[in-house]
Legacy VTK file of the C-alpha trace (Angstrom):
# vtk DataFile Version 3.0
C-alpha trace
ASCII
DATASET POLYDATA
POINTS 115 float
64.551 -38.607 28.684
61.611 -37.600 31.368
57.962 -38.682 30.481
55.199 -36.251 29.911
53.504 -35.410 33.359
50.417 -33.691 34.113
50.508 -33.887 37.435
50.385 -30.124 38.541
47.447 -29.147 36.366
44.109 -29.538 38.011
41.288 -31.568 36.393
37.927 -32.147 36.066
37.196 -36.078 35.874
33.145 -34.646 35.352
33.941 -32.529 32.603
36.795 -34.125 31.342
38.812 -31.229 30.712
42.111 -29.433 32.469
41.453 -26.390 34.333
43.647 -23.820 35.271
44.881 -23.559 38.270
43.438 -19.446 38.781
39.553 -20.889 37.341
39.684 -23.296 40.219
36.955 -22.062 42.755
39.093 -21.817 46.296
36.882 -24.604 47.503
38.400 -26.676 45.002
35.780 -27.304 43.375
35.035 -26.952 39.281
33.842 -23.619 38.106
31.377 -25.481 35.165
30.200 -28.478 36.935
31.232 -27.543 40.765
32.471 -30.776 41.334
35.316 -31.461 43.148
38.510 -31.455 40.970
41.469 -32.641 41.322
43.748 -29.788 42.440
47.365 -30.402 41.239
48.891 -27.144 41.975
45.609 -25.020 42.415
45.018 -23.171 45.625
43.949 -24.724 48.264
41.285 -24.226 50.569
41.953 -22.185 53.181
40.353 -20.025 56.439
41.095 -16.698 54.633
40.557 -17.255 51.007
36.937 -18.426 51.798
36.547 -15.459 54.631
37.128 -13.412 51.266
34.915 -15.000 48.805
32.274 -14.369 51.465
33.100 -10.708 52.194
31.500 -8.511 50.717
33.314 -6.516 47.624
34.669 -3.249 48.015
33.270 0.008 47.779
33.258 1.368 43.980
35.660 4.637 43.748
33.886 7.759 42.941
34.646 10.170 40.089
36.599 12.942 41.646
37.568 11.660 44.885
41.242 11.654 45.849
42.372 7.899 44.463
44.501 6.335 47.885
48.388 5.759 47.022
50.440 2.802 47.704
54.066 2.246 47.794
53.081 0.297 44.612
52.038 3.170 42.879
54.534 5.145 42.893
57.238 2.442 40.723
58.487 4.231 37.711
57.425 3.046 34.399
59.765 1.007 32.111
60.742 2.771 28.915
59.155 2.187 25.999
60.554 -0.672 23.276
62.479 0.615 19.891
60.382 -1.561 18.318
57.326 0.051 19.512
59.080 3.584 18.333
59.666 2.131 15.196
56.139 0.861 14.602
54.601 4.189 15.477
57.360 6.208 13.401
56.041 4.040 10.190
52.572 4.410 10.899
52.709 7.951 10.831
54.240 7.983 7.633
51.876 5.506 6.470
48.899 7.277 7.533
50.280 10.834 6.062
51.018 8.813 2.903
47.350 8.073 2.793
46.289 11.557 3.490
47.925 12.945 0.891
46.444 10.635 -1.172
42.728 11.158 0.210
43.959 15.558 -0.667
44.729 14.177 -3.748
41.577 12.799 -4.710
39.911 15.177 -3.192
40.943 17.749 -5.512
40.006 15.283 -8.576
36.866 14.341 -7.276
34.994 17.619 -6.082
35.080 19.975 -9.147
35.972 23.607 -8.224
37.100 22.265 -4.898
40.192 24.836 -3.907
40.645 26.436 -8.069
LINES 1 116
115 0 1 2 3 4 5 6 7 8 9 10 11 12 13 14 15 16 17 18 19 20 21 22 23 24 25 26 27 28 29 30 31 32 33 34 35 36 37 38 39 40 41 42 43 44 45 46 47 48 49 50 51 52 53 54 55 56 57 58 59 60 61 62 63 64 65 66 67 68 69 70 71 72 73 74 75 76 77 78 79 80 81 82 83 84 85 86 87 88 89 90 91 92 93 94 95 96 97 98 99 100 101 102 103 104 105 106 107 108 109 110 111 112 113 114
């Protein structure tokens, strides 16, 4: 039987609290206090990721402009669950149930209302 290890999870001896390893800044240092954590299986500090944090952020895409394609864009979607077929077939007959129901009182309600 293998003991409990936390050895991969980064952690914050300041804040006294596990991090994970994506909140890590890619200085390694703690996104609350900014003190240096330890990193377990965090990203490490390297030439590019900090050339990155420092560049400056992309361009915004403007409404109506042709969007760029990828390779990655053109995967085809996976199909669609049963079970998600099944829980929109039943809330479609739920929410005609309750239609008829709001007709229904409707016509009680509202004197004169379609006589």
């Amino acid at each position: 039987m293998s003991a409990w290890c936390n050895g991969g999870v980064p952690w914050c001896d300041a804040c006294d609290r596990f991090l994970s390893p994506s909140t890590v800044k890619v200085d390694g240092t703690c996104p609350t206090c900014g003190r240096p954590v330890d990193a377990g299986h965090a990203h490490a500090p390297d030439e590019d990721a900090l050339a990155r944090a420092s560049a400056p952020a992309p361009a915004p895409v403007v409404a109506g402009a042709p969007a760029t394609t990828t390779e990655d864009d053109d995967e085809d979607m996976p199909p669609i669950p049963w079970h998600l077929w099944l829980l929109a077939a039943a809330l479609a007959v739920y929410l005609g149930y309750r239609a008829m129901q709001g007709i229904e009182w409707l016509l009680g309600v509202v004197p004169g209302f379609l006589r």
